[in-house]
TORKOL-4160 file (C-alpha; in steps of 0.2 Angstrom, whole numbers, padded with zeros to 4 digits, m for minus):
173
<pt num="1" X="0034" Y="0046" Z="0017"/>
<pt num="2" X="0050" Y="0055" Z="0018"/>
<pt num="3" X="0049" Y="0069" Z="0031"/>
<pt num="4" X="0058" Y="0081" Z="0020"/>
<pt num="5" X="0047" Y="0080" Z="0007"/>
<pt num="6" X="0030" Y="0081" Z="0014"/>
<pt num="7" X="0018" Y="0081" Z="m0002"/>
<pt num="8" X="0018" Y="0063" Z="m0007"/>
<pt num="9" X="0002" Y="0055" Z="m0016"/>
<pt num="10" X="0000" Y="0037" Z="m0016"/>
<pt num="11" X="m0013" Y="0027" Z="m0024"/>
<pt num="12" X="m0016" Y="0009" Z="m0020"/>
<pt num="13" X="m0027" Y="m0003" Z="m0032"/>
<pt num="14" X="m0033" Y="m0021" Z="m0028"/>
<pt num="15" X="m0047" Y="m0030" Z="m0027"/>
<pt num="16" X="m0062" Y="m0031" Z="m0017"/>
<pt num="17" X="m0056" Y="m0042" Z="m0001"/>
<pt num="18" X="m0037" Y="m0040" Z="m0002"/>
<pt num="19" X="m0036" Y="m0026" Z="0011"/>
<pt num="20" X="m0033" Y="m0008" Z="0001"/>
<pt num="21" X="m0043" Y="0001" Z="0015"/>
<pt num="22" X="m0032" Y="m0007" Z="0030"/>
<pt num="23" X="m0019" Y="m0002" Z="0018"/>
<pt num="24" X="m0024" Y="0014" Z="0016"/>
<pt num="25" X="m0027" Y="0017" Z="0035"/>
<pt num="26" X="m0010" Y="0013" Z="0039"/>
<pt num="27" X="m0002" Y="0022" Z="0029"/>
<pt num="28" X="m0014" Y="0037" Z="0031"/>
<pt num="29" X="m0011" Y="0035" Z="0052"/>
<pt num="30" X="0009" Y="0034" Z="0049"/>
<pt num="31" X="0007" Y="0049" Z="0044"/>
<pt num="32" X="m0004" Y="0056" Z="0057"/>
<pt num="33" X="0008" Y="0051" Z="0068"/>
<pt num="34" X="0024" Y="0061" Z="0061"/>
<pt num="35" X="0011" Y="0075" Z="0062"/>
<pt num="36" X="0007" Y="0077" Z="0043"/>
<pt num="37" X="m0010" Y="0082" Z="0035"/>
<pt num="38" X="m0017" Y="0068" Z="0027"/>
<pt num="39" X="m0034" Y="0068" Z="0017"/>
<pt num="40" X="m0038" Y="0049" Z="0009"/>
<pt num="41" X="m0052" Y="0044" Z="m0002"/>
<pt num="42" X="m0056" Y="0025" Z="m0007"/>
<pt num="43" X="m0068" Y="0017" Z="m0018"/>
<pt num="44" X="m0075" Y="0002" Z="m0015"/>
<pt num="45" X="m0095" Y="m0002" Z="m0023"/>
<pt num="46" X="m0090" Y="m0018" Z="m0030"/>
<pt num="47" X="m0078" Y="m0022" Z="m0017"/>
<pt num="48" X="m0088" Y="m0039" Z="m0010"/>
<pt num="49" X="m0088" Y="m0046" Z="m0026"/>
<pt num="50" X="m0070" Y="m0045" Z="m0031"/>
<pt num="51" X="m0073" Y="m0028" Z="m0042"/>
<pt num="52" X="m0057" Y="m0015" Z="m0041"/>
<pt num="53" X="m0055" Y="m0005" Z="m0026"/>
<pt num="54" X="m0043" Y="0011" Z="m0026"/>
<pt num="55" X="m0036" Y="0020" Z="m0013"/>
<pt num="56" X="m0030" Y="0038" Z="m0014"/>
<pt num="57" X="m0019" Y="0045" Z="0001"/>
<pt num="58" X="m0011" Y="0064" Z="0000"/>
<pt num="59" X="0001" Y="0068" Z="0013"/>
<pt num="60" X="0005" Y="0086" Z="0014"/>
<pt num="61" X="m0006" Y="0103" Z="0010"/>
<pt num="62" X="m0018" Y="0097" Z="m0002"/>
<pt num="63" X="m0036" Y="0102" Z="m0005"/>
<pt num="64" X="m0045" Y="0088" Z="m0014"/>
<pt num="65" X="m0043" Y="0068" Z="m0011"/>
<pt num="66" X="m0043" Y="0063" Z="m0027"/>
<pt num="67" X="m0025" Y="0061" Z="m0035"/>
<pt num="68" X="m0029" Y="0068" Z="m0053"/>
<pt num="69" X="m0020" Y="0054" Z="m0067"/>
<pt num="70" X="m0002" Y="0056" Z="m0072"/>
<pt num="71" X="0000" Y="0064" Z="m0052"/>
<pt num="72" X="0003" Y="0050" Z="m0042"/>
<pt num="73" X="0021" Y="0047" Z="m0034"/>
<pt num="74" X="0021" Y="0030" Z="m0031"/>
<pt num="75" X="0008" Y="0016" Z="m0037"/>
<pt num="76" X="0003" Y="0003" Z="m0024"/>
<pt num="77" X="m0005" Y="m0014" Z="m0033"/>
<pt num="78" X="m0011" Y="m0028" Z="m0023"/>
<pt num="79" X="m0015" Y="m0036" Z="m0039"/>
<pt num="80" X="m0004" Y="m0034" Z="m0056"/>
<pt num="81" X="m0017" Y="m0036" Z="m0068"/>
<pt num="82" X="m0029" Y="m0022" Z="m0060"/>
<pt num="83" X="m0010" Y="m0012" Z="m0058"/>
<pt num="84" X="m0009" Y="m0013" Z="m0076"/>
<pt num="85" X="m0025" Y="m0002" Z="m0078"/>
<pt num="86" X="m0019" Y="0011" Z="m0067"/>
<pt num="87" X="m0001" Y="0014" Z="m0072"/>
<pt num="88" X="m0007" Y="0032" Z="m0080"/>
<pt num="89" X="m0012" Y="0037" Z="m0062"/>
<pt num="90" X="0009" Y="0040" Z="m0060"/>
<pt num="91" X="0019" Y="0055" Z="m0064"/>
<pt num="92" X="0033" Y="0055" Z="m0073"/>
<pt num="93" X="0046" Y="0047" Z="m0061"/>
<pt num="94" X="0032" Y="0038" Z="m0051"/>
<pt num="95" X="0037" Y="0023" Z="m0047"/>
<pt num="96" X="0023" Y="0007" Z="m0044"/>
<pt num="97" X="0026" Y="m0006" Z="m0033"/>
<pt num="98" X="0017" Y="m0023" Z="m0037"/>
<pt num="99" X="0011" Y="m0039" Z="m0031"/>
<pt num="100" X="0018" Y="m0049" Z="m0047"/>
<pt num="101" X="0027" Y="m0064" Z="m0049"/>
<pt num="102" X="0038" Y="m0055" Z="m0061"/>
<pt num="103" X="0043" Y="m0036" Z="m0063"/>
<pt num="104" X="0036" Y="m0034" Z="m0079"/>
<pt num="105" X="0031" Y="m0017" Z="m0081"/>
<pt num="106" X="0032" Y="m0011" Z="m0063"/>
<pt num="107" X="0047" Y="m0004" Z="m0055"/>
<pt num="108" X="0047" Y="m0015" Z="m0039"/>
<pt num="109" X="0038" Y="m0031" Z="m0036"/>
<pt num="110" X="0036" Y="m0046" Z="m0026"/>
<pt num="111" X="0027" Y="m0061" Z="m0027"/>
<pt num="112" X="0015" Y="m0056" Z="m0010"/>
<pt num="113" X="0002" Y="m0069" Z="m0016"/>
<pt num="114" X="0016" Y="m0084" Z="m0015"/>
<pt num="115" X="0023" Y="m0077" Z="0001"/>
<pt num="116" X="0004" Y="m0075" Z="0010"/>
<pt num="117" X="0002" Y="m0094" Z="0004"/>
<pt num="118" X="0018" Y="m0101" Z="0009"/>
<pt num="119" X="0014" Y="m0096" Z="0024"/>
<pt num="120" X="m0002" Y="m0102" Z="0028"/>
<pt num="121" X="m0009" Y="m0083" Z="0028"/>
<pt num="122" X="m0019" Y="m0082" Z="0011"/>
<pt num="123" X="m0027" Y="m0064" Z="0017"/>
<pt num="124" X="m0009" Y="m0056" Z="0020"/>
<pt num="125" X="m0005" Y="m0050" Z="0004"/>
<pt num="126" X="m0009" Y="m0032" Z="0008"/>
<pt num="127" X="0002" Y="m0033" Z="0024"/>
<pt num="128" X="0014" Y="m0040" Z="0013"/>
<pt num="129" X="0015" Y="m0027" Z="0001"/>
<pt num="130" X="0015" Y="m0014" Z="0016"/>
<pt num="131" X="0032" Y="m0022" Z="0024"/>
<pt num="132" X="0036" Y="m0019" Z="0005"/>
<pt num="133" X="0035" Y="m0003" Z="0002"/>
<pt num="134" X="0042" Y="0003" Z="0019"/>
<pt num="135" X="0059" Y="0009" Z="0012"/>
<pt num="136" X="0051" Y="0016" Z="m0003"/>
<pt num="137" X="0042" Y="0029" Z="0007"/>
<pt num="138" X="0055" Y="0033" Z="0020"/>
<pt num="139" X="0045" Y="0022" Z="0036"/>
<pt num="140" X="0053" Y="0012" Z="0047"/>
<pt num="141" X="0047" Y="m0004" Z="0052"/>
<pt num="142" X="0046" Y="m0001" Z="0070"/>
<pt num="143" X="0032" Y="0013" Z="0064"/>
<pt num="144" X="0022" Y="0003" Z="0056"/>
<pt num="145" X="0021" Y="m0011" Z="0068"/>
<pt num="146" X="0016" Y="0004" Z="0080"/>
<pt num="147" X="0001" Y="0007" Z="0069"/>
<pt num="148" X="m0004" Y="m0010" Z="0067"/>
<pt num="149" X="m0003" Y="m0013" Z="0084"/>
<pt num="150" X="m0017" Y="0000" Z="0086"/>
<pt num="151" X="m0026" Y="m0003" Z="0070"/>
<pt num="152" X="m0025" Y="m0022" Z="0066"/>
<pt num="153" X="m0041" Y="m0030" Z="0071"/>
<pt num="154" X="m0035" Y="m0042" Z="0088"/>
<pt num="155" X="m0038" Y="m0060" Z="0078"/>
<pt num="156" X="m0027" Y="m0053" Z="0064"/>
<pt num="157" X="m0013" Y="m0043" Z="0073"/>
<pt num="158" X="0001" Y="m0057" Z="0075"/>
<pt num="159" X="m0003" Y="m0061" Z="0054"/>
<pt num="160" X="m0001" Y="m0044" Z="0051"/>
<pt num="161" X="0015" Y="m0043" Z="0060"/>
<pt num="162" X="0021" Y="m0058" Z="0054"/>
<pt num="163" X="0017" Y="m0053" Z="0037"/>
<pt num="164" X="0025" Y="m0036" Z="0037"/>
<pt num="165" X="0041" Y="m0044" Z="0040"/>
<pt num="166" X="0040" Y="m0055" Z="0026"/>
<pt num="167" X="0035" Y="m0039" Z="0015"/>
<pt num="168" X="0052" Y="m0029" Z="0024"/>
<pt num="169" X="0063" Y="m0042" Z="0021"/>
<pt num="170" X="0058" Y="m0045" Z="0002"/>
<pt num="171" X="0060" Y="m0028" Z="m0002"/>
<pt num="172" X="0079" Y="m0028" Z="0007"/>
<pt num="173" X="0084" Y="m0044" Z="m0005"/>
């Protein structure tokens, strides 16, 4: 979320379980905190038995949460195969940032999933892939532990620290 360019759309996919809304909510309250108008929209009926959740987030002076397809800046996937179905939610020049064992067909991608495991945090692939995406969108680290601070449920919080480190560092390898 580069402060000199304040219009950014960012669409996150997953499954139902692997976090998108505390995802979202980070994201959404980073930017908050920078003072930006942010609208978010998130859809999640299936989202208990494992069915898609998404995740829209528009930082700047727009009028409708929805990001229309072929408009979104960057792409976050918590799970590659649902990513693969969403890759026409990017612009020309979007990049998507995946949980995938191999880059493939994304721009940038880390194993989060492997990383969560190895270290005995199976639920932190979403704080994974927000340490991730960090440089990609212009935020410091030091802001987003800030926000989860605030935001991460107390039982959580030193996992989700723990894991945004590991997603920072695997983006800076």
């Amino acid at each position: 979320m580069d402060t000199d360019q304040v219009d950014r759309q960012i669409f996150m996919v997953g499954t139902g379980g692997q976090g998108i809304l505390l995802l979202a909510r980070a994201l959404a309250e980073i930017a908050v905190r920078r003072g930006q108008p942010v609208i978010s929209s998130e859809t999640h009926g299936m989202a208990m038995r494992g069915g898609t959740v998404t995740a829209n987030l528009k930082i700047g002076e727009f009028a409708s949460p929805l990001i229309p397809a072929g408009s979104a800046d960057i792409l976050i996937g918590l799970d590659a195969a649902e990513s693969s179905g969403f890759l026409h939610m990017l612009k020309s020049g979007g990049i998507a940032a995946v949980n995938a064992p191999a880059k493939g067909a994304f721009d940038y991608s880390v194993d989060a999933t492997h990383l969560a495991l190895a270290q005995g945090m199976p639920s932190s692939v979403n704080m994974i892939m927000l340490g991730f995406v960090l440089p990609l969108l212009h935020i410091t680290l030091d802001e987003a532990r800030a926000v989860l601070q605030d935001i991460s449920p107390k039982r959580a919080l030193a996992a989700n620290l723990k894991a945004l480190d590991i997603g920072f560092n695997a983006q800076k390898q």
